[in-house]
N, C-alpha and C positions, 0 to 999 in steps of 0.2 A: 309382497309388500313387507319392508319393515317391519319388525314386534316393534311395538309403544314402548315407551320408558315407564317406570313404576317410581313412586313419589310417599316417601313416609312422609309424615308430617306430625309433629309434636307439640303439642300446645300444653299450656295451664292455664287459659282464661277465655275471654270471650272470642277469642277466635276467628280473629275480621281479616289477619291475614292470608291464615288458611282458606277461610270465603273466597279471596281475591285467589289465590291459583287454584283451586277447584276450576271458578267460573274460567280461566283463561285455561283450564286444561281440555275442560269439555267445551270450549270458545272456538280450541283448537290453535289458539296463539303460542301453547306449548303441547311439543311432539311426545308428550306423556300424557299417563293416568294416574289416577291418586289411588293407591294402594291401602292406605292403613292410616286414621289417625289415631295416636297415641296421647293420652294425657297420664300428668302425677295426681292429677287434681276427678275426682268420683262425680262433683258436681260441676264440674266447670263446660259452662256453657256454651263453648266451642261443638264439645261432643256431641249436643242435641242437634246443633245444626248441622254437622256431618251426620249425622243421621238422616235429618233429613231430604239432605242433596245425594243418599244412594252411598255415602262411603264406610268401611266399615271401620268400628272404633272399637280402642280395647283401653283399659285400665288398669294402668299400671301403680297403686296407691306408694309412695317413696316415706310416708311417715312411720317410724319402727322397725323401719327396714332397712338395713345396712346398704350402704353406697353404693359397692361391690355387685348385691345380690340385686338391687332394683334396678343396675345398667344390664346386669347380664339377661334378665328377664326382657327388657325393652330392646336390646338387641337380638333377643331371640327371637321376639314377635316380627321385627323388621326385617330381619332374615330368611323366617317361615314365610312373608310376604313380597321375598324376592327384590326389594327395592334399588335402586339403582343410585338413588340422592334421598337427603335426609334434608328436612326442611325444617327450622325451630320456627315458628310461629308464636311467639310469646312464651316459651317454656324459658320457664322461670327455676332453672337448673342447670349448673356449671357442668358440663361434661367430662367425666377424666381423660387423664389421657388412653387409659383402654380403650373406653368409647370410640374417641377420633381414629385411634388408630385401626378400629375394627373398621371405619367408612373413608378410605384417607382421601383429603380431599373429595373429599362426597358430601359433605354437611354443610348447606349454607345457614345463614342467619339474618336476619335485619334487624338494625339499630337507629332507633329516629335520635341521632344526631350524626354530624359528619365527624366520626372518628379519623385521627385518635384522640379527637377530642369528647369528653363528656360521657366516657363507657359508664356501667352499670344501669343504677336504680334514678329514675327520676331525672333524665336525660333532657327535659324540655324545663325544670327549674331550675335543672347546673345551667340550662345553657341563659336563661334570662338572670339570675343571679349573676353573671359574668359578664352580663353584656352586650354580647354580640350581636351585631345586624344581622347578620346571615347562618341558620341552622339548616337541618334536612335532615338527611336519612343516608345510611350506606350499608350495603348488603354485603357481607362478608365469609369467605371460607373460614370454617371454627375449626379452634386450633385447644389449647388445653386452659387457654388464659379469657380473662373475660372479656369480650368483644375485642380480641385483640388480630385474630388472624387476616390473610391477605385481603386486600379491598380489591372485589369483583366489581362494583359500582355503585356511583351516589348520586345524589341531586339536593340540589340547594334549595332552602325556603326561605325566602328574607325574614325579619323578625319586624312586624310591626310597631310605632308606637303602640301601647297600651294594653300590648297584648297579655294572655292569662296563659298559665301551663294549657288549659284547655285549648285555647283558641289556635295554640301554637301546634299545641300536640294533633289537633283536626285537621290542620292542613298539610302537617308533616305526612300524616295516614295515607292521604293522598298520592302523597309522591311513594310510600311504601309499598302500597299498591300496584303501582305501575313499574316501578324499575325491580321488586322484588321478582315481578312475572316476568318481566325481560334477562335479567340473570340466568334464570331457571329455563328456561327458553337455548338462551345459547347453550347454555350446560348440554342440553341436548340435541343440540346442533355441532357436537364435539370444536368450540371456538372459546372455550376456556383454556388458556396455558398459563399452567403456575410456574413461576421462576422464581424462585427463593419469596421475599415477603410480596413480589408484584405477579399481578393477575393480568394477560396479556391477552386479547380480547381478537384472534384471526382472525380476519378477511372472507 
């Protein structure tokens, strides 16, 4: 039989993505195991709940701590843990390019908006500030820039009248949920091909 795949995972906050490929790894929807999650953040309450679903967490604190020194630590752990793909989960941290280059194309990410629109902070007020009918979410290989690497895959969430960053951002979660664990899924199904900025999805 197969070895499984190993799966870092990096968070700095509540941790709902993370939740969501844990439960589809031990679902068994993805041909991996979760290896190791990583946080910048001592309290952040992602890490209790990897705790309590059995996975192990380490703490990598980034405050006072040069760039340099806090990626080379967080690589070291993900290293020691053999991982195969690196999954940001709400980290709330630009990666250099050492970082990527140390996991190339190994790192995915999700963004609830459909990039290239609306990258960074606050993704569900740029996109109602602007207008648009139709938001979502896109999972994406990370590159050195912010939300800017190949698009593995998206899904759209219409924007309702009267909706609130909340209302909008709840049902984007949804769809991040689900196509983040299918991403990650094929990843391990080796049906990811990267060709220059396009993510080309085999057969």
């Amino acid at each position: 039989m197969p070895e499984r795949g190993r799966v870092g995972i990096l968070v700095s906050g509540r941790g709902s993505n993370m939740v969501a490929l844990v439960q589809a790894m031990r679902g068994g929807r993805i041909a991996a195991d979760p290896a190791i999650v990583i946080s910048n953040v001592a309290d952040a309450p992602g890490l209790e709940k990897a705790s309590e679903m059995g996975v192990p967490t380490e703490v990598v604190e980034h405050r006072g701590v040069a760039r340099e020194a806090h990626e080379r630590k967080v690589i070291e752990i993900l290293r020691a843990h053999r991982v195969d793909l690196v999954c940001l989960a709400g980290y709330m941290r630009l990666l250099s390019p050492s970082f990527v280059e140390a996991f190339p194309d190994r790192i995915l990410n999700v963004h609830p908006a459909l990039l290239p629109s609306f990258p960074g902070l606050d993704a569900q007020k740029q996109a109602l500030d602007h207008g648009v009918k139709v938001s979502g979410c896109t999972v994406h290989l990370v590159d050195a820039l912010c939300d800017h690497g190949p698009i593995v895959m998206q899904a759209a969430v219409p924007v309702r009248e009267g909706d609130t960053e909340d209302d909008l951002a709840a049902r984007i979660l949804e769809q991040e949920h689900r196509v983040y664990a299918e991403a990650v899924s094929l990843f391990f199904q080796g049906r990811l091909a990267v060709e220059g900025r396009r993510v080309r999805i085999r057969s």
